[in-house]
C-alpha positions as CSV (number, residue, x, y, z in Angstrom):
1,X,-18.3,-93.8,0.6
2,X,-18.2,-90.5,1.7
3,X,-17.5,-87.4,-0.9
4,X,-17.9,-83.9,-0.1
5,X,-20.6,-84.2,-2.1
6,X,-22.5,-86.2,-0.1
7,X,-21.8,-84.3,3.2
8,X,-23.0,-81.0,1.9
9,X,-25.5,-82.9,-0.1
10,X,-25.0,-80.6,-3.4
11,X,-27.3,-82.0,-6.6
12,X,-25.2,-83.3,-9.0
13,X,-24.5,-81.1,-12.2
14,X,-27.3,-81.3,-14.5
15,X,-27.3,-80.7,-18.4
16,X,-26.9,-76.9,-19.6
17,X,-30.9,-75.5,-20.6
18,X,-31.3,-75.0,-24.5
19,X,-31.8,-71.4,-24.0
20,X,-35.2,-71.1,-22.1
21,X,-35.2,-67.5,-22.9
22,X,-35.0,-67.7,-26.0
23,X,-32.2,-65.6,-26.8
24,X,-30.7,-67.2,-29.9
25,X,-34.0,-66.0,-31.6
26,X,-33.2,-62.3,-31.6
27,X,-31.8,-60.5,-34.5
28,X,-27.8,-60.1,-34.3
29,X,-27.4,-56.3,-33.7
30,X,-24.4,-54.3,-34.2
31,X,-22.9,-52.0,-31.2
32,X,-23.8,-48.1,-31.4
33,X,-20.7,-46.0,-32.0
34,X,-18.4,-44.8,-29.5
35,X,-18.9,-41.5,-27.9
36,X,-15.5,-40.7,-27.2
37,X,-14.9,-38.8,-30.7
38,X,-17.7,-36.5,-29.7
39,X,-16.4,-36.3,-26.3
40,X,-13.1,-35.1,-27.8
41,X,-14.5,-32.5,-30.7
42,X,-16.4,-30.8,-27.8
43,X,-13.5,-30.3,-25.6
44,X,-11.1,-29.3,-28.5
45,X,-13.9,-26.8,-29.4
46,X,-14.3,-25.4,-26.2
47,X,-10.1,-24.9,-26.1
48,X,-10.7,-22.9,-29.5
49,X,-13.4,-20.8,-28.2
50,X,-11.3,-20.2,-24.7
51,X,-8.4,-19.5,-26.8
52,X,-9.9,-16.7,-28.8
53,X,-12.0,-15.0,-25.9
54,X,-8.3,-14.8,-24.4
55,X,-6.8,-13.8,-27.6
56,X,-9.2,-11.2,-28.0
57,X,-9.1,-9.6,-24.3
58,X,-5.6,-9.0,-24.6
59,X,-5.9,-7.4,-27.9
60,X,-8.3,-5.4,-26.0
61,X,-5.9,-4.8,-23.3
62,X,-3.1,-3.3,-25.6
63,X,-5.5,-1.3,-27.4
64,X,-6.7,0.4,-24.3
65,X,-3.1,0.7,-23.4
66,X,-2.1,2.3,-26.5
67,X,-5.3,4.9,-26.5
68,X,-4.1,5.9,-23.1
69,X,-0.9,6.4,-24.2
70,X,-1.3,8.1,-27.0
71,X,-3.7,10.2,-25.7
72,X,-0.9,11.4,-23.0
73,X,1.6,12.0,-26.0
74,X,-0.7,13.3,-28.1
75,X,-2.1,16.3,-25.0
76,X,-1.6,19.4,-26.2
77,X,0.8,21.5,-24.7
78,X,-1.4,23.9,-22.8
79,X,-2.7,21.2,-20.5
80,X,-1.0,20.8,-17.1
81,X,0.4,17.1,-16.2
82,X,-1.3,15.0,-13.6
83,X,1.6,15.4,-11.3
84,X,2.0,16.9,-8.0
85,X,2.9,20.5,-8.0
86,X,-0.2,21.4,-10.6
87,X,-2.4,19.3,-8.1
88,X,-1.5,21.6,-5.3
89,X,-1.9,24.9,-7.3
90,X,-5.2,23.6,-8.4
91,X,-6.7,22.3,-5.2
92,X,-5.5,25.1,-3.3
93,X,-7.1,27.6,-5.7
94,X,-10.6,29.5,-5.2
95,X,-13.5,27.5,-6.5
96,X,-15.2,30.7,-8.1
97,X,-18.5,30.8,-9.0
98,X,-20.0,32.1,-12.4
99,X,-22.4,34.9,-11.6
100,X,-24.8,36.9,-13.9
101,X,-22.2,39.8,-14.0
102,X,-18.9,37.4,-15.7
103,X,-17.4,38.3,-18.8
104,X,-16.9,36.2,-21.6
105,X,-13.2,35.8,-21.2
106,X,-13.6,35.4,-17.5
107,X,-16.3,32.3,-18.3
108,X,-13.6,30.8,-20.2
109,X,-11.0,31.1,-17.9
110,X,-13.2,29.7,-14.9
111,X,-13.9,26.7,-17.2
112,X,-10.5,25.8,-18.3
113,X,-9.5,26.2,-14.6
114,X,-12.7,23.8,-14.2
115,X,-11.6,21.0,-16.6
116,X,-8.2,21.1,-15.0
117,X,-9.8,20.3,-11.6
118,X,-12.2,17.5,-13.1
119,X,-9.0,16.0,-14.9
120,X,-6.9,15.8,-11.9
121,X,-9.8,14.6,-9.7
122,X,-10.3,12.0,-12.6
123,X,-6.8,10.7,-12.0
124,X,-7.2,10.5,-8.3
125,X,-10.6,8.8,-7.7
126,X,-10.2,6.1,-10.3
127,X,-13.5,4.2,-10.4
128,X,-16.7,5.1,-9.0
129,X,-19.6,3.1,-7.2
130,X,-22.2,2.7,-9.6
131,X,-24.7,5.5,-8.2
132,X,-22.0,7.6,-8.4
133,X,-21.2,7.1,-12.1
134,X,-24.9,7.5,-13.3
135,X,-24.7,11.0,-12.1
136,X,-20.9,11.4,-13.5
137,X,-22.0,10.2,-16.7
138,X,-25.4,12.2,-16.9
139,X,-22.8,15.6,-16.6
140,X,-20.4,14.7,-18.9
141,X,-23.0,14.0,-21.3
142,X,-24.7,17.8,-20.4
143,X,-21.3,19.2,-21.2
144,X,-21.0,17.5,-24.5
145,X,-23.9,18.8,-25.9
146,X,-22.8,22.2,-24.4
147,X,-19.9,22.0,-26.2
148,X,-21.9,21.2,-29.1
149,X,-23.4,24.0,-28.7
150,X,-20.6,26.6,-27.7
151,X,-19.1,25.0,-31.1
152,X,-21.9,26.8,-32.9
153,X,-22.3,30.1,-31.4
154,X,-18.7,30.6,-29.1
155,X,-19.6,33.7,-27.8
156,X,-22.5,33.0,-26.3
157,X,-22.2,34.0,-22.6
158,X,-25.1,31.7,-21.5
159,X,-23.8,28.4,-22.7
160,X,-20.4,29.3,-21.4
161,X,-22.4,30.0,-17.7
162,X,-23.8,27.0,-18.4
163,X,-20.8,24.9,-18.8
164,X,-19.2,26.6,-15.8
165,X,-21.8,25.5,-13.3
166,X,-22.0,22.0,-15.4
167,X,-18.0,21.8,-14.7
168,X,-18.6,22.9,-11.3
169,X,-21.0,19.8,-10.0
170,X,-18.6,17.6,-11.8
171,X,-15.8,18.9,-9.4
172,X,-18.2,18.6,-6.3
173,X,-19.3,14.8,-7.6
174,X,-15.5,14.1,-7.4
175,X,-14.9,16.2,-4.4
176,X,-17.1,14.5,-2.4
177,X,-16.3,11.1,-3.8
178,X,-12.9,11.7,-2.6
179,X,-14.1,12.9,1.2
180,X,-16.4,9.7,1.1
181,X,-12.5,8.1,0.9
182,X,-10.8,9.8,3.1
183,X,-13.2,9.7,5.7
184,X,-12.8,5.1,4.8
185,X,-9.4,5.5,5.1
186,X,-9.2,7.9,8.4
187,X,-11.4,5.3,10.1
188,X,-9.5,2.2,9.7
């Protein structure tokens, strides 16, 4: 008789081994602990922390919104507004010069025309490129102290000069920050 078997000539079944590795010897050992809880406190962690740098950049938006806007409500009332027709009467005035021969009240009135000038430039150029701003930042800084200064002893005609020609390379810094622009946006 013929069986499959016997055709492909497949060994009969034998009996199952008694554990030739040795297996059953080994100590019963509990599975480690899941990692999923782990898995899940770091993510719901990392939501916190993503949810409080976002909290804490708007909070940092509306307060630099609400300095800005009280600083334009709080201006005092001598100061022009950054609008057009003080823009015109500024840019189209005389840069003048401080010389050795000013007055104090002419000082004054040169520097206040000045600081109008820088604030409206301010407005218009926005940010600067970094090598820019060192030098921005340097003169600001020169004409804090200077005001420090002018604080102590107003009528001091030399730290009034000094402020004028401090004033008046801030003005060129944004002068020529805004011909560097121009010039961009004539050649496109």
């Amino acid at each position: 008789m013929t069986t499959p078997a016997n055709i492909y000539r497949i060994p009969p079944p034998q009996a199952p081994q008694e554990d030739p590795l040795n297996l059953r010897s080994l100590p019963l050992v509990d599975p480690p602990e899941d990692g999923w809880p782990a898995v899940e406190a770091a993510l719901i962690q990392q939501k916190q922390r993503r949810s409080r740098i976002r909290t804490a950049g708007f909070a940092l938006a509306a307060t630099v919104v609400l300095a800005l806007a009280a600083g334009l409500y709080l201006r005092p009332a001598g100061e022009p507004a950054a609008s057009g027709a003080p823009e015109l009467a500024v840019r189209t005035a005389p840069q003048q010069e401080s010389g050795p021969g000013d007055t104090l009240d002419s000082l004054i009135a040169i520097s206040q025309q000045l600081e109008g000038r820088v604030r409206l430039y301010r407005s218009e150029v926005g940010g600067m490129p970094s090598n820019d701003l060192v030098y921005q930042v340097e003169l600001e800084d020169l004409i804090a102290q200077v005001d420090g200064e002018l604080m102590m002893n107003p009528d001091s005609v030399g730290l009034w000069n000094q402020r004028v020609v401090l004033l008046t390379d801030l003005s060129r810094l944004y002068e020529n920050r805004l011909r560097r622009d121009y010039r961009q946006m004539a050649s496109l």
